[in-house]
C-alpha positions as a Markdown table, in Angstrom:
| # | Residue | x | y | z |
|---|---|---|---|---|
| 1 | Unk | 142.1 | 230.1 | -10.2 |
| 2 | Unk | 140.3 | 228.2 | -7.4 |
| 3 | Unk | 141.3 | 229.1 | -3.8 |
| 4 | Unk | 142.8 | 232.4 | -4.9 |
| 5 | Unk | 141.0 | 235.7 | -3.6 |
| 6 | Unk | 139.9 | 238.4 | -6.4 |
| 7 | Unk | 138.1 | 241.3 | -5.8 |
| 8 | Unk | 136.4 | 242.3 | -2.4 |
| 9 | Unk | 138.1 | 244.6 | 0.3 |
| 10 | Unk | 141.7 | 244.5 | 1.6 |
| 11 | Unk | 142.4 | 241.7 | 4.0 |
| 12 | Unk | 142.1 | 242.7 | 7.1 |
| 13 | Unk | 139.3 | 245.7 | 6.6 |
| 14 | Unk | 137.1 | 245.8 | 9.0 |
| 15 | Unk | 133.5 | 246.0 | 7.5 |
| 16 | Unk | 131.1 | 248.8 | 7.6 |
| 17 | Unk | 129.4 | 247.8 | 10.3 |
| 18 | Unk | 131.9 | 246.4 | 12.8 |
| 19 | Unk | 133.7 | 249.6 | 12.2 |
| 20 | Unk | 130.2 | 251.4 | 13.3 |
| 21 | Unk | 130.1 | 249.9 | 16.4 |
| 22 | Unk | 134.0 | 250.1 | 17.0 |
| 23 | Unk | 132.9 | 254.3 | 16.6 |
| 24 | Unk | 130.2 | 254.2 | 18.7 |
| 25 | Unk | 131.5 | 252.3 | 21.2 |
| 26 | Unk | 134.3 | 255.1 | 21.5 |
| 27 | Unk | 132.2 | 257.8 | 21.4 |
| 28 | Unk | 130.2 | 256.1 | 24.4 |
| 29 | Unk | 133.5 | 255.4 | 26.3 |
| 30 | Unk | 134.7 | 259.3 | 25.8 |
| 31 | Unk | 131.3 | 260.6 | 27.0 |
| 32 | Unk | 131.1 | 257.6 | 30.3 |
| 33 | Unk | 134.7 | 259.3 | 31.1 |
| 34 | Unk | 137.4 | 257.8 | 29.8 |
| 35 | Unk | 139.8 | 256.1 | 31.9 |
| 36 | Unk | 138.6 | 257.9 | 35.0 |
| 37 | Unk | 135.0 | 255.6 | 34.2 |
| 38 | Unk | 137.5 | 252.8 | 34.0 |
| 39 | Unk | 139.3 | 253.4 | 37.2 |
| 40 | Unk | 135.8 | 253.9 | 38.9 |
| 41 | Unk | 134.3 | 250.8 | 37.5 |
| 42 | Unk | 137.6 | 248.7 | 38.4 |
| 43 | Unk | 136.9 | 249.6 | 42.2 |
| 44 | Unk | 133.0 | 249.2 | 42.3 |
| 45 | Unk | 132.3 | 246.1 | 40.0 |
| 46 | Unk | 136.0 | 244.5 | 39.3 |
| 47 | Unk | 134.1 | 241.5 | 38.0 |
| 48 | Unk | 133.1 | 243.2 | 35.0 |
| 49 | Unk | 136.2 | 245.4 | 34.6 |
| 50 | Unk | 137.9 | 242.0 | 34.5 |
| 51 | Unk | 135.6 | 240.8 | 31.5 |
| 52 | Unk | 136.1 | 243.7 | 29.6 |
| 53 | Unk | 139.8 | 243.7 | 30.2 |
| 54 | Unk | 140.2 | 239.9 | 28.8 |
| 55 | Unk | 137.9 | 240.8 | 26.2 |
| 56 | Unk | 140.3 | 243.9 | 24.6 |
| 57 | Unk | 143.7 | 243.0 | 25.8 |
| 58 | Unk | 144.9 | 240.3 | 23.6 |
| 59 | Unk | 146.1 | 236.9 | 25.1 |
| 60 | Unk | 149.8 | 236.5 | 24.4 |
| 61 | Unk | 151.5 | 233.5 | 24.8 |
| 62 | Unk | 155.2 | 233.5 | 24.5 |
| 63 | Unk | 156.2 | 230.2 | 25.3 |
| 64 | Unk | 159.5 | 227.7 | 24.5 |
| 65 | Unk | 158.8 | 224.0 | 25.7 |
| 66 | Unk | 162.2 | 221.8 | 25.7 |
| 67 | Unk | 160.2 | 219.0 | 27.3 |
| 68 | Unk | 156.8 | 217.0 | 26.7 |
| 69 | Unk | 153.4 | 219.4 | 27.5 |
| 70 | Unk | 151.5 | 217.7 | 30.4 |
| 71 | Unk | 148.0 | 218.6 | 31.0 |
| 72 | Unk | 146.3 | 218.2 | 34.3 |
| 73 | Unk | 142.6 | 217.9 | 34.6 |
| 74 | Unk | 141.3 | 218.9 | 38.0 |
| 75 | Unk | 137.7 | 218.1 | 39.3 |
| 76 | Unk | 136.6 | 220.0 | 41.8 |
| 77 | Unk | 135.0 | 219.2 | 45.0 |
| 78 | Unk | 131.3 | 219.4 | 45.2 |
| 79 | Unk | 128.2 | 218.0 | 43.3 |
| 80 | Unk | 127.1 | 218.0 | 39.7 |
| 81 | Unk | 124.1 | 219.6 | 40.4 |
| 82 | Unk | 126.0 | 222.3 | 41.4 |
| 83 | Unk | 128.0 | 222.8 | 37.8 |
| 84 | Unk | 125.6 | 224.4 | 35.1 |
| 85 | Unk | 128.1 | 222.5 | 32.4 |
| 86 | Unk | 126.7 | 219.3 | 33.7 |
| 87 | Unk | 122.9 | 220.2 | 32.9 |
């Protein structure tokens, strides 16, 4: 039947080699120290302990609107030169 799935892995498996690097990435963690690398990085470069934290924890929105959505667009002050989005 057309637009049904036979075969292949399980939904949701990851494949070989995402889970490789999901391993390796562990093993690096556990050998950098763990959470106590975590807490060190956090208070030396929090920039890039930010990154990493909006890159594993999910984003979870758990909203109810009873009204309309408005969205407000904001421009900032300054020049476009100075925005790289505007190159």
């Amino acid at each position: 039947m057309k637009g049904r799935k036979t075969g292949g892995r399980v939904a949701g498996t990851p494949n070989k080699v995402t889970a490789s690097i999901k391993e390796a990435v562990t093993e690096a963690f556990e050998k950098a120290g763990g959470v106590d690398y975590l807490v060190k990085l956090a208070a030396e470069d929090p920039r890039t302990f930010c990154g990493l934290v909006g890159k594993v924890i999910p984003l979870q929105v758990d909203a109810k609107l009873d009204g309309p959505l408005t969205v407000q667009v904001l421009k900032l002050a300054g020049s476009d030169a100075d925005n790289p989005a505007s190159k």
